[in-house]
Residue frames as qw, qx, qy, qz and C-alpha x, y, z in Angstrom:
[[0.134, -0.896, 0.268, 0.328, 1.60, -2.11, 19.43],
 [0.597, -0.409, 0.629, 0.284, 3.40, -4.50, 17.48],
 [0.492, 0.576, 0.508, 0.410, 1.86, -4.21, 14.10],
 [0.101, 0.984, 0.130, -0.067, 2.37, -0.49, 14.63],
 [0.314, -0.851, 0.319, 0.274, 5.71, -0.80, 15.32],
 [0.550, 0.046, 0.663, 0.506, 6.44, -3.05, 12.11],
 [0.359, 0.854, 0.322, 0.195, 4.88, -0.21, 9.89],
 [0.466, 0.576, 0.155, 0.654, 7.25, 2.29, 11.59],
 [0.299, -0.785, -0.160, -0.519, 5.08, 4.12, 14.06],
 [0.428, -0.060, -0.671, 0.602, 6.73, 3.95, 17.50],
 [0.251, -0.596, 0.013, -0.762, 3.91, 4.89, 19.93],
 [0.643, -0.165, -0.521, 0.536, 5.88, 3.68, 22.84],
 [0.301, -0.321, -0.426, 0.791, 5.39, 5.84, 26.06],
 [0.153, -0.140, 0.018, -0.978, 2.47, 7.49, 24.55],
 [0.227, 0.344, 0.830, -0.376, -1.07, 7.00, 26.44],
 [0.108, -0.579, -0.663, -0.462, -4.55, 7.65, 24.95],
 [0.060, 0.226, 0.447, -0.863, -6.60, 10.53, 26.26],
 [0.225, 0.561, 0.756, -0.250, -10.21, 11.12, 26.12],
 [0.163, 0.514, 0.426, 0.727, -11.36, 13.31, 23.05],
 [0.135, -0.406, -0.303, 0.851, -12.41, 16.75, 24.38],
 [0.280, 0.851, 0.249, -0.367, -15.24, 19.89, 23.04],
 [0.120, 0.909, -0.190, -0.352, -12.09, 21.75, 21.89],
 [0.426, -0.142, 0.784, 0.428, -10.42, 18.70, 19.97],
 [0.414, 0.426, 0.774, 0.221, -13.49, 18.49, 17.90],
 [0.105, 0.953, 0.133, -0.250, -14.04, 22.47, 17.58],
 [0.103, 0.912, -0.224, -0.326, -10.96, 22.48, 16.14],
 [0.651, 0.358, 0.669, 0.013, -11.23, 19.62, 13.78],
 [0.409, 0.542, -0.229, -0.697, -11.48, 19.97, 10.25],
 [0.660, 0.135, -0.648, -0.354, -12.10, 16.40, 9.75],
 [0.567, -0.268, 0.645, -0.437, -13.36, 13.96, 12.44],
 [0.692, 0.127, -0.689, -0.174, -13.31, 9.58, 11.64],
 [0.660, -0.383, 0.317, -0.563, -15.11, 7.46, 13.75],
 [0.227, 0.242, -0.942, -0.055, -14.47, 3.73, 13.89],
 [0.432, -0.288, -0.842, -0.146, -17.98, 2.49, 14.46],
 [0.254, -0.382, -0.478, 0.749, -18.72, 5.06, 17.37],
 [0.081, 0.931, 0.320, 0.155, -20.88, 8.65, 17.84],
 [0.019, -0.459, 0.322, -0.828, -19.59, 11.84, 19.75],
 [0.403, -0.652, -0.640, 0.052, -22.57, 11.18, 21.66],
 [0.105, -0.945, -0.127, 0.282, -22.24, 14.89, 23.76],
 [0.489, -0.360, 0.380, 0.698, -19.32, 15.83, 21.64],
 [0.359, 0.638, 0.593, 0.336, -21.75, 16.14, 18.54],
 [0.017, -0.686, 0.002, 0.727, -21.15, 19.07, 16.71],
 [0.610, 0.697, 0.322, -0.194, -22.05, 20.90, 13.37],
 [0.074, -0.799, 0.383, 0.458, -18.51, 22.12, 12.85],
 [0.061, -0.542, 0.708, 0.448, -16.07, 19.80, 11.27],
 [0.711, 0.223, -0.523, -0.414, -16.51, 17.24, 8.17],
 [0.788, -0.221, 0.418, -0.393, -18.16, 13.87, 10.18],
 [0.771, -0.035, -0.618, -0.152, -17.43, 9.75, 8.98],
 [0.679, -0.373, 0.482, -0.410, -17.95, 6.84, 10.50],
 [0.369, 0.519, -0.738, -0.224, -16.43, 4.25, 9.36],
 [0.754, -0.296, 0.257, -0.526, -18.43, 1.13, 10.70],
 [0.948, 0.199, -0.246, 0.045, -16.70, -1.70, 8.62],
 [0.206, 0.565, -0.705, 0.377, -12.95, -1.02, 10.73],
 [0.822, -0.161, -0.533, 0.119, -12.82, -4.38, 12.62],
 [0.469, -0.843, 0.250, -0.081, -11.35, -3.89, 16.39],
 [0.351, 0.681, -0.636, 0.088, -7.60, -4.17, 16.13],
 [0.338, -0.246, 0.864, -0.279, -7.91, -7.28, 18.26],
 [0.780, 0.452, 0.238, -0.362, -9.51, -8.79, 15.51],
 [0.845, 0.103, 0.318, 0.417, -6.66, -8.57, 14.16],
 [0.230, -0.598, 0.212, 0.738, -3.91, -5.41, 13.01],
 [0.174, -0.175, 0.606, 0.756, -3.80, -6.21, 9.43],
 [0.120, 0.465, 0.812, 0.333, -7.14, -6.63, 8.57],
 [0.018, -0.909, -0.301, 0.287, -8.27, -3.28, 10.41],
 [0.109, -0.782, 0.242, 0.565, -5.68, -1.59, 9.06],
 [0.282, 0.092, 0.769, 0.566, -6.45, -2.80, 5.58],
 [0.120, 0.800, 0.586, 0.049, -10.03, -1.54, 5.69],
 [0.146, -0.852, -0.074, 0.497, -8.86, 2.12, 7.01],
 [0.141, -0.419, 0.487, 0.753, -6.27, 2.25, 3.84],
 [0.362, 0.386, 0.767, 0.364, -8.89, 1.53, 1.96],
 [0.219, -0.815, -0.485, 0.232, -10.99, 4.06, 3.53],
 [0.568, -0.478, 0.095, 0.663, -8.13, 6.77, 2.75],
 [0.277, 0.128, 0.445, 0.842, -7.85, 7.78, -0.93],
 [0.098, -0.662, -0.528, -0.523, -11.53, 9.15, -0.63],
 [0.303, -0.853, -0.227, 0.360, -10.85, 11.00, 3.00],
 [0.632, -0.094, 0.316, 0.702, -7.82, 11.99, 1.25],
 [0.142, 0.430, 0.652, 0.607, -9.53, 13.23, -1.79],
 [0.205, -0.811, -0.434, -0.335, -12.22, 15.42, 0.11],
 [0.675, -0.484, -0.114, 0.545, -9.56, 16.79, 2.42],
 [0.339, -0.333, 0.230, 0.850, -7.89, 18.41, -0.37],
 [0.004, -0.546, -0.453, -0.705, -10.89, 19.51, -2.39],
 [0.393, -0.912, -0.114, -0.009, -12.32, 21.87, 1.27],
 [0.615, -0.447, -0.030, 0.649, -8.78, 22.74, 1.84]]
């Protein structure tokens, strides 16, 4: 939480919840971090996977160097389908 909260992000008092059918049905872009759906798999929304994001207990800055790499080209294909 602490490299998040030197970027800015305060996600104090908020919990994780398990992805759902209707999270991903209503999607229009879905990023994995080295993971399937596995029953969540659907044809709908635009799919990565993004296998090179280290586990933030690897270390904050170095995952969250890969993912901004990883950006300008989700970016980019975001706003050409939009």
């Amino acid at each position: 939480m602490q490299g998040l909260l030197s970027e800015g992000i305060d996600v104090r008092g908020r919990q994780p919840r398990q992805v759902t059918r209707a999270d991903v049905e209503r999607a229009s872009c879905i990023v994995t971090f080295g993971c399937d759906l596995g029953a969540l798999e659907s044809t709908g929304p635009a799919r990565h996977r993004w296998d090179d994001v280290p586990a933030v207990s690897e270390g904050y800055k170095l995952a969250r160097d890969v993912i901004l790499s990883h950006l300008p080209g989700l970016l980019d294909e975001v706003t050409r389908s939009a």
